[in-house]
C-alpha positions, 0 to 999 in steps of 0.5 A: 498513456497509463491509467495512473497518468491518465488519472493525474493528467485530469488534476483532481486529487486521486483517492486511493483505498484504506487498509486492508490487514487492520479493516479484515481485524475489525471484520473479525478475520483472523490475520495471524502472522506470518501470513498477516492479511494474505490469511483472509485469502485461505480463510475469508475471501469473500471478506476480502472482496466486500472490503473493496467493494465498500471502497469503491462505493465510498469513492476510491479511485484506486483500490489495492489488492490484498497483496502485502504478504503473498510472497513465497518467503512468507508461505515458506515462513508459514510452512503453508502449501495450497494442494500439491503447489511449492511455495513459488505455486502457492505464492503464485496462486493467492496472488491471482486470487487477490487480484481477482476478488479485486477484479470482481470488486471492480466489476460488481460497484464501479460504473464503466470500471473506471477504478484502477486495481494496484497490485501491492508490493510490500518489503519482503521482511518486517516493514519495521525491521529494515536490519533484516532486509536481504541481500541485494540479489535475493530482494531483485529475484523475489520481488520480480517474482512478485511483481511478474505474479502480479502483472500476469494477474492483470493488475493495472499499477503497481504500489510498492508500499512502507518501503523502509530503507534504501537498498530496498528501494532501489531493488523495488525500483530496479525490477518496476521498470522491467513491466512497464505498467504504471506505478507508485512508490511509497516511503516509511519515514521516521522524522521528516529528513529520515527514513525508518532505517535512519538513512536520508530522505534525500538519498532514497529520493535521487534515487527515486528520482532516476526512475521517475515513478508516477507517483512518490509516496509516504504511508504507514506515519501518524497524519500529524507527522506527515506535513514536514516530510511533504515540505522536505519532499517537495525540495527534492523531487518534482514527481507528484506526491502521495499521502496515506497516513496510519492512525493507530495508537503508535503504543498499541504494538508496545502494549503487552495487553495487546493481542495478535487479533485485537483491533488497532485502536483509532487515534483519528476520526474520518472527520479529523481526517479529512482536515489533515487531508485538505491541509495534504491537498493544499500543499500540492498532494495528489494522491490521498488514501488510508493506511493502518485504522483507516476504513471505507467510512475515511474514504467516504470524508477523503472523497468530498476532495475529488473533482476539485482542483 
């Protein structure tokens, strides 16, 4: 039995981590486009680390590695090379090096190293852009490439994650099964029947169900939105369900005052939260973590609902 399944088979709520890219922002690390997060890994990785670290001692089950942009396109699009490496080495180095800093993470705070490490898998292009997705063999090549990076690595699970649109989806799940390592699914929607890109929830989600993910997910939406897409998901799928919601002010990007580096704006407390959370667990959630905005201080209020059924 995997990790992951172990953890769903005690049937506690599962406390994934909070956000990586916006947590390094407040932390005063640059995560200038187009490397984004993977930035930190060149500039600050020691950021990187205390930022598990402070997840794990707030009671993350599950941390993840700091992963979303460390595809090769993305060190192409940055004209970045570590040393003498091509794209493909480059991408191939700071993906080992994030998951390293989460393995060290891991053995530094966790007791007995229960904690689980994911690797992340994010959309190869804007996760807010699905009209600029690749072709289908482009997106099964480069997201292999990912996920075997990642899996000669050592991760434990993988969570592909603000998957906006089908066609990614089914490539994302088309490459998954060929690891055999237990996994997560994460979905972007823009209302409770829809996915970013405006295809059907349900679409997506028969697909999905053909490959049976440990877990089916919905990250990167306003905790407000959340409950009616947990309720359209619970009619289609018996896989357990996942929630990590972004409380970022959703005119914060709109905003031309705005800055590449500044700090998202908070809409939620880590109080405010949690009531959001409770009410996700009272639905039949399983997995709960934080996306954009989130901080270790969220993960500490999500933590009160593990060891309760």
């Amino acid at each position: 039995m995997g990790a992951l399944k172990e953890l769903l088979a005690t049937g506690r709520t599962i406390i994934l981590d909070s956000a990586m890219g916006t947590e390094l922002q407040a932390r005063g690390v640059s995560v200038r486009l187009p490397l984004w997060s993977a930035q930190a890994l060149i500039d600050k990785p020691d950021t990187v680390r205390h930022i598990h670290i402070d997840n794990i001692d707030t009671g993350a089950d599950i941390i993840t590695t700091n992963t979303f942009r460390t595809q090769r396109r993305t060190y192409q699009k940055a004209d970045y090379h570590y040393k003498e490496y091509d794209f493909a080495e480059t991408a191939r180095h700071f993906t080992s090096d994030a998951v390293d800093l989460a393995k060290d993470a891991v053995m530094i705070a966790a007791e007995e190293n229960e904690v689980i490490v994911a690797g992340c898998i994010a959309p190869l292009e804007d996760s807010y852009r699905p009209d600029l997705t690749p072709d289908t063999d482009t997106l099964c090549t480069e997201h292999y490439e990912h996920m075997k990076n990642l899996a000669d690595a050592g991760v434990d699970i993988f969570i592909a994650e603000t998957l906006t649109g089908i066609r990614e989806i089914s490539a994302v799940l088309n490459q998954l099964h060929k690891f055999g390592l237990d996994s997560v699914i994460s979905i972007t929607p823009r209302s409770d029947h829809e996915l970013f890109s405006g295809e059907l929830i349900s679409e997506a989600v028969s697909i999905i169900n053909k490959y049976t993910p440990d877990i089916l997910s919905i990250n990167c939406i306003h905790p407000h939105m959340v409950e009616p897409v947990i309720a359209h998901l619970k009619t289609l799928t018996e896989i357990p369900l996942g929630v990590y919601a972004n409380i970022g002010d959703p005119n914060y990007k709109a905003d031309p005052k705005h800055k590449e580096n500044d700090p998202m704006k908070r809409t939620v407390t880590p109080d405010e939260y949690l009531k959001y959370a409770q009410k996700w667990k009272s639905m039949g959630v399983r997995l709960i973590g934080g996306c954009c905005g989130t901080n270790p201080l969220y993960i500490a209020k999500l933590s009160h609902l593990k060891g309760k059924k």
